[in-house]
VEXDREN-2710 file (C-alpha; in Angstrom, 1 decimal):
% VEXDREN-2710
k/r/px/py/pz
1/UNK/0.0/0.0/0.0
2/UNK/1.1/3.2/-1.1
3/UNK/0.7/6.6/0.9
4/UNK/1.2/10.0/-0.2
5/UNK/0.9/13.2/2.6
6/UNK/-0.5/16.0/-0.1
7/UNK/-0.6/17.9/3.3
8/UNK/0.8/17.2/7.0
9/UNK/-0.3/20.9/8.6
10/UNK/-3.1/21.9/10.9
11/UNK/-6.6/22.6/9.6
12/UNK/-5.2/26.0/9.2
13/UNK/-2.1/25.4/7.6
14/UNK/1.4/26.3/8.8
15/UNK/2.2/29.2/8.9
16/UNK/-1.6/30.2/9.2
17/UNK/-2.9/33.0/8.2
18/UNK/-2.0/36.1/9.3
19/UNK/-0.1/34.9/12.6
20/UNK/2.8/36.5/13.7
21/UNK/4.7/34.0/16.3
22/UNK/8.1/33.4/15.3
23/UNK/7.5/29.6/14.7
24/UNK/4.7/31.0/11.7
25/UNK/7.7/33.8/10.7
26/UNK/10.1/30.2/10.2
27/UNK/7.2/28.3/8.7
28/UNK/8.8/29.2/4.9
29/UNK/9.7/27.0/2.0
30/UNK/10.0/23.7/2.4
31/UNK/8.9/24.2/6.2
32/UNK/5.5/25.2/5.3
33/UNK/2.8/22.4/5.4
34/UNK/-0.8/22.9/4.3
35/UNK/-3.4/21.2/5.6
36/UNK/-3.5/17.5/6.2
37/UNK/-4.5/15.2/3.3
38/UNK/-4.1/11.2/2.4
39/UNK/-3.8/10.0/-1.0
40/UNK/-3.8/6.0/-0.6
41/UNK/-3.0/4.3/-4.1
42/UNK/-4.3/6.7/-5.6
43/UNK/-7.9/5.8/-5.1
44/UNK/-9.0/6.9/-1.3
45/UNK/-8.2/10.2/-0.3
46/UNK/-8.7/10.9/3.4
47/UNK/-9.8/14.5/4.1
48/UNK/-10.5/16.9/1.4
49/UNK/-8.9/20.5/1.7
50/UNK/-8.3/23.4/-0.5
51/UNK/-5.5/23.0/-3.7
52/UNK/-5.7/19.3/-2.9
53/UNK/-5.7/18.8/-6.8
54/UNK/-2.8/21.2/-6.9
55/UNK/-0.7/19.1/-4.2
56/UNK/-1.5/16.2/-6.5
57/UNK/-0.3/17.7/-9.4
58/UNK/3.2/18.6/-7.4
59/UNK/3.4/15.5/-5.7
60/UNK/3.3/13.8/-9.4
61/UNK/0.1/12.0/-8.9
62/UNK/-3.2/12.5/-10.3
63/UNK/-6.8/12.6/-8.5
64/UNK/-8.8/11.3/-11.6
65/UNK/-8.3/7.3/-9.6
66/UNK/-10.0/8.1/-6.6
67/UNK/-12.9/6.4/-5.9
68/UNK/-13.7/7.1/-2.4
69/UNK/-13.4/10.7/-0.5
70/UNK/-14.0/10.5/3.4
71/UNK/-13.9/13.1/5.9
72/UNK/-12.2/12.6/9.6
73/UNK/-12.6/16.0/11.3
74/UNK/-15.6/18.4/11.1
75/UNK/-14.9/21.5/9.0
76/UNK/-14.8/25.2/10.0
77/UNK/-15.1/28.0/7.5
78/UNK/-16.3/28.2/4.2
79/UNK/-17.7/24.7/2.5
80/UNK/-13.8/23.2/0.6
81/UNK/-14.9/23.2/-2.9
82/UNK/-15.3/19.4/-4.6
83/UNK/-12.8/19.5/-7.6
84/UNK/-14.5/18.0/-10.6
85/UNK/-14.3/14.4/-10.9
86/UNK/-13.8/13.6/-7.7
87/UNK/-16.9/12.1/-5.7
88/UNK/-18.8/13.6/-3.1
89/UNK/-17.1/13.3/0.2
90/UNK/-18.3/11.2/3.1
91/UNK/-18.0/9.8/6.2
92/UNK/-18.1/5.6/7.8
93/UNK/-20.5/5.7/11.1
94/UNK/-18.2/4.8/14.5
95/UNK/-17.6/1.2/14.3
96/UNK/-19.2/0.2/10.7
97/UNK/-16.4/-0.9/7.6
98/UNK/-16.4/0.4/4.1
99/UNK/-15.6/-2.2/1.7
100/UNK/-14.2/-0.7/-1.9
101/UNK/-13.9/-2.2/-4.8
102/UNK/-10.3/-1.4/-5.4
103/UNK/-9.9/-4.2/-2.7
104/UNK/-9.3/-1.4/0.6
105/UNK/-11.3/-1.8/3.4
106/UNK/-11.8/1.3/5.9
107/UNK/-13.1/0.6/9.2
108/UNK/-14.3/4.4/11.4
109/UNK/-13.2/4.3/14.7
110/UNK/-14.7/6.0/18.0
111/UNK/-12.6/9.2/19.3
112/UNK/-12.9/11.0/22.6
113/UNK/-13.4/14.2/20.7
114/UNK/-15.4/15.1/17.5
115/UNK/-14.4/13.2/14.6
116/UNK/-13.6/9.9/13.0
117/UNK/-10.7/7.9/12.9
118/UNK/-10.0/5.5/9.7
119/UNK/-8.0/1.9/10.0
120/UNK/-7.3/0.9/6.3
121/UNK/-6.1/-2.4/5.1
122/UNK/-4.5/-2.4/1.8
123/UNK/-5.1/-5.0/-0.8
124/UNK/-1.7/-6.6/0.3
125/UNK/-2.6/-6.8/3.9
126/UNK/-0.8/-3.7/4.9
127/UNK/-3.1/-1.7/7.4
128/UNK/-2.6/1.9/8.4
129/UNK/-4.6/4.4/11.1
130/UNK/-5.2/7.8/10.9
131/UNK/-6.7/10.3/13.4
132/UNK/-7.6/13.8/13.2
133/UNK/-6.5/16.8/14.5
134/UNK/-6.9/16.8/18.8
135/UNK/-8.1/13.6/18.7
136/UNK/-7.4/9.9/20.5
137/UNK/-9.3/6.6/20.4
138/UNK/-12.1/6.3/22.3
139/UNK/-11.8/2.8/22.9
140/UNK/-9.5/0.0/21.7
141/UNK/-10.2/-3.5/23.0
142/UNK/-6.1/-5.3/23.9
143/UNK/-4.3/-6.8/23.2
144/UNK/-4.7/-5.0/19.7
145/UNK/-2.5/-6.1/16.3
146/UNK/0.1/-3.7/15.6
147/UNK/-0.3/-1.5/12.7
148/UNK/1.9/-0.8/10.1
149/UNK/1.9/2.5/10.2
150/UNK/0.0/5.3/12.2
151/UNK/-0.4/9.1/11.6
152/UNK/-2.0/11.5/14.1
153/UNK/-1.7/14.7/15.9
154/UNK/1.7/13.6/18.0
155/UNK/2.1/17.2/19.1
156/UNK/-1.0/18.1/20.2
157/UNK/-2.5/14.6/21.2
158/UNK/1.1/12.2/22.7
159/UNK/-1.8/10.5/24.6
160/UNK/-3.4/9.2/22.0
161/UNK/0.2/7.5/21.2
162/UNK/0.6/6.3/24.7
163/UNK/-3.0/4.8/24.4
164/UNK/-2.0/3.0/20.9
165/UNK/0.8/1.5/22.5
166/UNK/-1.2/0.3/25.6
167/UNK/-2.9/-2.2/24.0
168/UNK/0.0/-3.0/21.1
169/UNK/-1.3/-1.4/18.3
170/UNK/1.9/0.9/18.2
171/UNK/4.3/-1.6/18.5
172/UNK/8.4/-1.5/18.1
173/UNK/8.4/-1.7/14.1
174/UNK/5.4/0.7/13.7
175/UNK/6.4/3.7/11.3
176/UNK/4.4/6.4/13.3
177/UNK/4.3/9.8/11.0
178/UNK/3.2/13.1/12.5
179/UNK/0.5/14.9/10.8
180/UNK/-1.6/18.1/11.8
181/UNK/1.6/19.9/12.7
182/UNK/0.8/23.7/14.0
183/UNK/3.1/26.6/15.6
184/UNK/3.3/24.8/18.9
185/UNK/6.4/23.2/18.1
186/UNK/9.7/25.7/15.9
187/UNK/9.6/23.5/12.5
188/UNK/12.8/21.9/11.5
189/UNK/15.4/20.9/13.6
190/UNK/13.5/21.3/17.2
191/UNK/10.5/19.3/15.9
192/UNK/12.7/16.7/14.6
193/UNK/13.8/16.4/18.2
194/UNK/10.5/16.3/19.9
195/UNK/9.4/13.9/17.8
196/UNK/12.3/11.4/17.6
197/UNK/12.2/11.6/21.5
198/UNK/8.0/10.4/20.7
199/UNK/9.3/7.4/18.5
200/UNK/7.8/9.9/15.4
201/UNK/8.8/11.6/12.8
202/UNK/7.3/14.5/9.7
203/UNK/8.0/14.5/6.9
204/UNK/7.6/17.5/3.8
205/UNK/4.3/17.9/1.7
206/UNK/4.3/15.5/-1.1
207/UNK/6.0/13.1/0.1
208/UNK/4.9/9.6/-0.7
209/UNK/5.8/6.3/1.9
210/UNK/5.2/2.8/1.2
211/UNK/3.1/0.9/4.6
212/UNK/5.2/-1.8/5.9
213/UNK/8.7/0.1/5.4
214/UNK/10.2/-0.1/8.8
215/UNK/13.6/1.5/8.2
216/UNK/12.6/5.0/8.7
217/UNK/11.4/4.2/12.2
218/UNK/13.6/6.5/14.8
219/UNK/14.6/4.6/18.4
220/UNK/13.3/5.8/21.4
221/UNK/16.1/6.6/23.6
222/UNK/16.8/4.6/26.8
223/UNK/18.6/6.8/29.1
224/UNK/18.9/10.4/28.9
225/UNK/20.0/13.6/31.5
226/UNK/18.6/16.7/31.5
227/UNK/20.3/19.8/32.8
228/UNK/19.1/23.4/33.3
229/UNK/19.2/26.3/35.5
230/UNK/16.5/27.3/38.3
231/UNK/13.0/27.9/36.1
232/UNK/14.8/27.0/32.5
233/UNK/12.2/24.2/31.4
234/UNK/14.4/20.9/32.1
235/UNK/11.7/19.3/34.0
236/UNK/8.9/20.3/31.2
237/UNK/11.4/18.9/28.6
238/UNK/11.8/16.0/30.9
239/UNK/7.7/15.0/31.2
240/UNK/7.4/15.6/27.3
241/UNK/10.0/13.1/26.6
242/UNK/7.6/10.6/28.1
243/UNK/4.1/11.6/27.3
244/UNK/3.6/9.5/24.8
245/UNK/4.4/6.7/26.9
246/UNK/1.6/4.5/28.5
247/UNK/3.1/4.3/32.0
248/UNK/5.9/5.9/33.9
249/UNK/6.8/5.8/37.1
250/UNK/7.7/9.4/38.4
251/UNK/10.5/9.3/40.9
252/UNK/10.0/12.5/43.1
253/UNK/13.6/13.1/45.6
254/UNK/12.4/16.6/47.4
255/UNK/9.5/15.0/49.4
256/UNK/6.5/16.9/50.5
257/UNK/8.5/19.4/53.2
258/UNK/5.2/19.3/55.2
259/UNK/4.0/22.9/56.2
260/UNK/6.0/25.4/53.3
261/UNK/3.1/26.0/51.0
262/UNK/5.4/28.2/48.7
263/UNK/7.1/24.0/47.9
264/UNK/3.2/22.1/48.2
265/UNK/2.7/24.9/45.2
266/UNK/5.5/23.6/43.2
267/UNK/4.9/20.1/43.5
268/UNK/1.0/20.9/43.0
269/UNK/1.9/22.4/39.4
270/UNK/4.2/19.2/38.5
271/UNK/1.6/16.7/39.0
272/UNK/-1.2/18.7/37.5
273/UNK/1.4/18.7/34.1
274/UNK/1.4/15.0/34.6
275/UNK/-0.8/12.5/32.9
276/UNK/-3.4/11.0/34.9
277/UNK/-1.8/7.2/34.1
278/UNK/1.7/8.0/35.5
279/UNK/2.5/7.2/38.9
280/UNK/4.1/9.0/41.4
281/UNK/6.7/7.8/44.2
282/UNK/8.5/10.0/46.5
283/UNK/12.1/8.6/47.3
284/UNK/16.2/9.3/47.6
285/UNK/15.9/5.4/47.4
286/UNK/16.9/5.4/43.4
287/UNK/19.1/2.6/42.8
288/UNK/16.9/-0.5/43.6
289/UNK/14.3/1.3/41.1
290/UNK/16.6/1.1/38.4
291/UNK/17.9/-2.6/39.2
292/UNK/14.5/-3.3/38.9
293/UNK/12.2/-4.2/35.7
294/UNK/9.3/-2.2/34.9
295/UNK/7.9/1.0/33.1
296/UNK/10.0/4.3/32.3
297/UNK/11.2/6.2/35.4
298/UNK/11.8/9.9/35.5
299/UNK/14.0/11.4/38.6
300/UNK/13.2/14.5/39.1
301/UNK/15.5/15.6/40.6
302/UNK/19.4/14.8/40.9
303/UNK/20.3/17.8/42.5
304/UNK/17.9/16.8/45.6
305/UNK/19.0/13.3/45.5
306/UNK/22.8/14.9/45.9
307/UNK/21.3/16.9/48.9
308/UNK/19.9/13.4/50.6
309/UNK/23.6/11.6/50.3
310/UNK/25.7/14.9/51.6
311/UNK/23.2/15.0/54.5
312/UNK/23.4/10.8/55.0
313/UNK/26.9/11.0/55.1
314/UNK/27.7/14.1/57.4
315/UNK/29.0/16.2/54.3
316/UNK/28.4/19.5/55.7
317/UNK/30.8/18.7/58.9
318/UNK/34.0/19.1/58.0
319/UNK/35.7/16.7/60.5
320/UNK/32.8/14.0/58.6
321/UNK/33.6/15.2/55.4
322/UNK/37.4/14.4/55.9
323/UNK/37.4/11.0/58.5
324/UNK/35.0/8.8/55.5
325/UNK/32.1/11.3/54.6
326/UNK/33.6/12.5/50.9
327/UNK/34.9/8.3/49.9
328/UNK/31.4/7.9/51.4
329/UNK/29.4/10.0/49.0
330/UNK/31.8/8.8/46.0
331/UNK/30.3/5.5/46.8
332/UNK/27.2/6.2/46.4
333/UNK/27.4/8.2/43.3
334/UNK/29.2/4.8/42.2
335/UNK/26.5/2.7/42.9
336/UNK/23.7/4.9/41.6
337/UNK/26.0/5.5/38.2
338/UNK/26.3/1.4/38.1
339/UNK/22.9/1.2/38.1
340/UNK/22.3/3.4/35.4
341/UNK/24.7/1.7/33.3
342/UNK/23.0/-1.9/34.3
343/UNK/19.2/-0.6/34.1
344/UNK/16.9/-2.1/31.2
345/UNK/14.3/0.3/32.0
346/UNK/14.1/3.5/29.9
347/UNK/15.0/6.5/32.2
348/UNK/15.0/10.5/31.9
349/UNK/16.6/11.9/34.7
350/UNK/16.7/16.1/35.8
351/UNK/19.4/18.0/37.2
352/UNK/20.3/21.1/38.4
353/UNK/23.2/23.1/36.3
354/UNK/24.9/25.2/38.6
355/UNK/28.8/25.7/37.7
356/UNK/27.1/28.4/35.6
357/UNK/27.1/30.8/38.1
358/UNK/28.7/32.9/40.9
359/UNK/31.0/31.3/43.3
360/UNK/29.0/30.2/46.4
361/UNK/29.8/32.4/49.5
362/UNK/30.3/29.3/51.5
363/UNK/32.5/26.2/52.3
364/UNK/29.7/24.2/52.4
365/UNK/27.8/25.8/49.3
366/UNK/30.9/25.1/47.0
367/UNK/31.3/21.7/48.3
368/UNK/28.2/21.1/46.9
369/UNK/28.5/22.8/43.8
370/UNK/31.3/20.6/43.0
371/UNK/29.9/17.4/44.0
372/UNK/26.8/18.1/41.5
373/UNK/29.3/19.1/38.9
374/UNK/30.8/15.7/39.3
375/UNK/27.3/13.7/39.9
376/UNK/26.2/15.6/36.7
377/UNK/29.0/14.3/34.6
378/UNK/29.5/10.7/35.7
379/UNK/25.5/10.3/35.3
380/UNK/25.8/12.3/31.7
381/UNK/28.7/9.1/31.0
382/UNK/26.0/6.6/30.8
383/UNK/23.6/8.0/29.2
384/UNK/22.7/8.0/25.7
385/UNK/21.4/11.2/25.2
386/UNK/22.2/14.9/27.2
387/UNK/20.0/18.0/27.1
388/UNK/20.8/21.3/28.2
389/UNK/17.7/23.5/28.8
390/UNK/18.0/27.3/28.5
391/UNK/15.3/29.7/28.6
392/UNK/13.0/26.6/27.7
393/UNK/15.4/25.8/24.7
394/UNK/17.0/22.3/24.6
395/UNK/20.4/22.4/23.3
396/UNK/21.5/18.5/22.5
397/UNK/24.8/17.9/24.4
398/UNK/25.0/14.5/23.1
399/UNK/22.9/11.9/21.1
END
């Protein structure tokens, strides 16, 4: 089965009209996407929007085969004009199939949110989904047979990915292809890197895939660090990485602090950002996490977990520090750093980057800015992938 994206933007296009953010301002050339349209084999085309004979044309195809037109998202605006020859476009009820007789079948599926979602198998078996715009599955019954290829609103919806891959039907060797891209996300290099950390990937207008061609399929990444300054994003950067997950265990180090409302308000606007199907465990206790098997974890934070071992080990007492605290601590950065290099659970960890900035007034204040300086770099050796978060920018240190 052949597949060719005559669009891969929002309903509105990218840039849309008339808006000045800077990711519309970048939004030029080859970077601009109109809206999203499927042409399979040249005889179904899914969603009909304006020049989609013109995208044809460009894309080297023709619209004088298609025998079938269906609709997935409901349509704001002015009625999209039917170009002539092509039939009348429709739409399959929630749960019915739509035999054709080029040999496709196109089954609707329920979503949470108005629209229709289309599963079509090809003639040679091949089967591909496609959701609309803002829009996950209402329902899927597991365990569910993977499909070859999906396409949906990554950006906007990762939950509807982490609900696909719940039940299987997004499994390792599924080619998932991001459509209904908007000016959330800077296009080019950044959203290349927001959706390889989804498992996804774009690609340009016109482009034509074949279903059942895994080699395009980008590896999710098994162990990364994220640094950042006080307020720079790292922790955002850090729960996006994994929202498209269908569990995670979230490894909280700063406990609750009982009594300072100004920290209950910070750890209030975390878990509100979370998804409702993570879980949450608050622990220093790191290491036997990651010896263990089970879903993703994501430590938030390093820094803190630094703060536990100096305290365990008498770090802040100089006579401690020197009679066993400092080999100590080095052995239990060891150990957690073992771990990380032993763990076969996917892991995102947060730290603090503070070598950045002034010279800390105190003993104890420098000793631990060097200790996280050194944490933060034996941790960053075992990992596969380091961030640096600035001003909510991620800057790839490695990977």
């Amino acid at each position: 089965m052949e597949l060719t994206l005559l669009g891969t933007g929002a309903p509105a296009g990218l840039p849309r009209p008339d808006c000045p953010c800077a990711a519309c301002a970048s939004a030029a050339g080859p970077l601009a996407r109109a809206a999203t349209s499927l042409l399979v084999d040249g005889s179904l085309l899914l969603d009909l929007t304006p020049g989609v004979a013109f995208a044809a044309a460009r894309a080297g195809h023709s619209l004088g085969g298609v025998r079938q037109v269906l609709l997935s998202h409901p349509h704001d605006g002015p009625a999209v004009e039917v170009p002539a020859g092509l039939p009348q476009p429709g739409r399959v009820p929630d749960g019915r199939e739509l035999a054709l007789l080029t040999g496709h079948r196109v089954r609707a599926l329920a979503l949470d949110a108005p629209g229709t979602g289309y599963a079509v198998t090809g003639p040679d078996g091949q089967r591909l989904l496609y959701l609309p715009p803002g829009t996950a599955p209402a329902g899927l019954e597991e365990p569910a047979e993977p499909y070859a290829m999906v396409l949906l609103d990554v950006v906007g919806r990762p939950d509807a990915l982490a609900r696909l891959r719940a039940v299987g039907a997004v499994g390792p060797t599924t080619d998932v292809v991001a459509v209904h891209l908007d000016h959330d996300v800077p296009p080019g290099a950044e959203e290349r890197r927001r959706l390889a950390a989804a498992g996804a990937r774009a690609v340009p207008d016109g482009t034509t895939l074949e279903v059942g061609a895994y080699e395009h399929v980008p590896d999710l990444p098994r162990r990364t660090l994220i640094l950042g300054g006080a307020r720079s994003g790292k922790s955002v950067e850090a729960e996006r990485r994994l929202e498209s997950l269908p569990e995670v265990l979230y490894v909280a180090t700063g406990g609750s602090r009982n009594g300072d409302t100004e920290w209950a308000t910070r750890v209030s606007a975390h878990q509100e950002r979370r998804p409702g199907s993570w879980r949450t465990v608050e622990t220093c206790d790191v290491v036997p996490l990651l010896r263990a098997d089970g879903p993703p974890l994501l430590v938030d934070c390093l820094s803190l977990w630094l703060t536990d071992a100096m305290d365990s080990v008498g770090a802040w007492d100089d006579a401690q520090w020197a009679d066993g605290g400092e080999r100590a601590l080095e052995d239990r950065v060891r150990e957690l750093t073992d771990a990380v290099r032993a763990t076969r659970r996917t892991v995102v960890a947060v730290s603090n980057e503070v070598g950045s900035g002034i010279v800390p007034a105190t003993a104890s204040g420098r000793r631990y800015r060097d200790e996280l300086g050194r944490l933060n770099a034996a941790f960053a050796r075992e990992c596969e992938q380091v961030l640096l978060v600035v001003a909510g920018q991620a800057l790839v240190l490695r990977g």
